[in-house]
N, C-alpha and C positions, 0 to 999 in steps of 0.2 A: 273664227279664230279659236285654237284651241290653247289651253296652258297646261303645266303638269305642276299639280298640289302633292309637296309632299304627305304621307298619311302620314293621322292623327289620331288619337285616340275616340274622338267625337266621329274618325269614319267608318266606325265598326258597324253600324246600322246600314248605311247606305251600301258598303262593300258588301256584305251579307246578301241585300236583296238584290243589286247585281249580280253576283254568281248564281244564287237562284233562278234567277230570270233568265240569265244564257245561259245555264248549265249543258242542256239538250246541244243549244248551237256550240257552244266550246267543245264539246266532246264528239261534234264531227271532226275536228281538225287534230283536236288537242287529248292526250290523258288525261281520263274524268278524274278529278279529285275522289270523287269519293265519298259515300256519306260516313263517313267519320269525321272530316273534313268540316261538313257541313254542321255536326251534333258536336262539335268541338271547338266552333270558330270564335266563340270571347277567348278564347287560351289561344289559340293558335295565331288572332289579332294582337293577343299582349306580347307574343313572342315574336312576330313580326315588329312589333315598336321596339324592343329588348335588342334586336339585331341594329334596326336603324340606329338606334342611340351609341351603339359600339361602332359605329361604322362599317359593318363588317357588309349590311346592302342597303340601299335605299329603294324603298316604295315609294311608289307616287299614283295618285289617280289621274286619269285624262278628263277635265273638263271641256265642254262645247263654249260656245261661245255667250250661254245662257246658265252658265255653273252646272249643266246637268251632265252627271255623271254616265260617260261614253265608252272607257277604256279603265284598264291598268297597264303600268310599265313599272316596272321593276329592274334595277341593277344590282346582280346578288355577285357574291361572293368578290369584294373589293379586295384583290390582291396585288402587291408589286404593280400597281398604275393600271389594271387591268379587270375587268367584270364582266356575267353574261350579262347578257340584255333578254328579258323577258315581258312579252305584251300580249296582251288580247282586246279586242274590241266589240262592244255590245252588236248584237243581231241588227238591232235598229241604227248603227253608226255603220255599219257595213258595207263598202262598195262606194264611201263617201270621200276616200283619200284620208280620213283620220289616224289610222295605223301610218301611213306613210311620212306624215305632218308630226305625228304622235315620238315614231321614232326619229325620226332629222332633230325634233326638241332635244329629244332624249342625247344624241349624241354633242351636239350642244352643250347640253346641261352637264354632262359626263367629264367632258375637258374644262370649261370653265369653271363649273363651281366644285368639282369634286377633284378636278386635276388628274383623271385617267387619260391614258396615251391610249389605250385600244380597245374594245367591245369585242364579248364572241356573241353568238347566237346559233340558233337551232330554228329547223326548220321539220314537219315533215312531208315527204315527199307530197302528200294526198293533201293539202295544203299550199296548191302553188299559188291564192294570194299571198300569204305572210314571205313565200322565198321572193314572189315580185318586191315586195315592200324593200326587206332586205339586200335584194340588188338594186334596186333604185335608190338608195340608203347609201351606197359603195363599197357593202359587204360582199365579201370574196369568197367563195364557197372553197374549204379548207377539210372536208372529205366526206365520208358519207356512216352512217350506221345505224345502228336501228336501237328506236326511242318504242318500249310497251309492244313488242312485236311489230311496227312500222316503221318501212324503211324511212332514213330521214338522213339530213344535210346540214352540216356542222358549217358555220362562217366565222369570218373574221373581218374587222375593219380599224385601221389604225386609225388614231384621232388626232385634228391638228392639236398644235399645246397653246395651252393658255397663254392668253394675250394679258403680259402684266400691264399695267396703270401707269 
């Protein structure tokens, strides 16, 4: 079972030594941060809670079913009912269905406690687990372009609406 912890202040140690740890594996699929990224992350973590707190996106970590930190998923830019959806999944959580579970939560969580109507997302093509995930998800691939020189694949997924009380 896995849950999605919004971040905290207290996850800046643990985020930290996740991205370190997959760095190598996240930058086969994905654009490497960077080491600026890395020599800059108490700031770059405060301004990540700076954003949360305006609502403008919500972070969350993906915990396993033992509290140990597997994933991140983020929803950035809350606009008009609407946000990308952004995730990655530890080397070691990989191949396990957690990204799939990871986002179904995410869209879940998106309509009922934050009240968005629709998710986009991003895929690149060299990446075809995360476009599986995304189409297993009911995202509907809405064109194509290129992400850091690779070509990649823009989605979309409208969200049922919240069920009031």
């Amino acid at each position: 079972m896995l849950t999605l912890e919004p971040l905290r202040p207290d996850h800046a140690d643990a985020v930290l030594a996740f991205e370190l740890a997959n760095r190598a594996w996240f930058a086969r699929s994905v654009p490497d941060r960077g080491d600026a990224y890395f020599a800059g992350f108490a700031e770059r973590h405060a301004a990540l809670l700076a954003e949360q707190a305006e609502g403008v996106c919500r972070f969350h970590l993906v915990l396993d079913a033992d509290g140990t930190l597997v994933g991140r998923l983020n929803l950035m830019d809350l606009v008009d009912g609407s946000a990308e959806l952004g995730y990655r999944v530890a080397e070691s959580a990989a191949g396990r269905g957690v990204a799939k579970a990871a986002v179904a939560l995410a869209c879940r969580l998106a309509a009922e406690a934050y009240g968005l109507r629709a998710l986009t997302a991003a895929a690149t093509r060299d990446n075809p687990a995360s476009m599986a995930v995304l189409a297993h998800n009911g995202f509907a691939v809405t064109g194509e372009f290129v992400l850091d020189d690779r070509p990649a694949v823009r989605y979309h997924r409208a969200l049922d609406a919240p069920r009031s009380s």
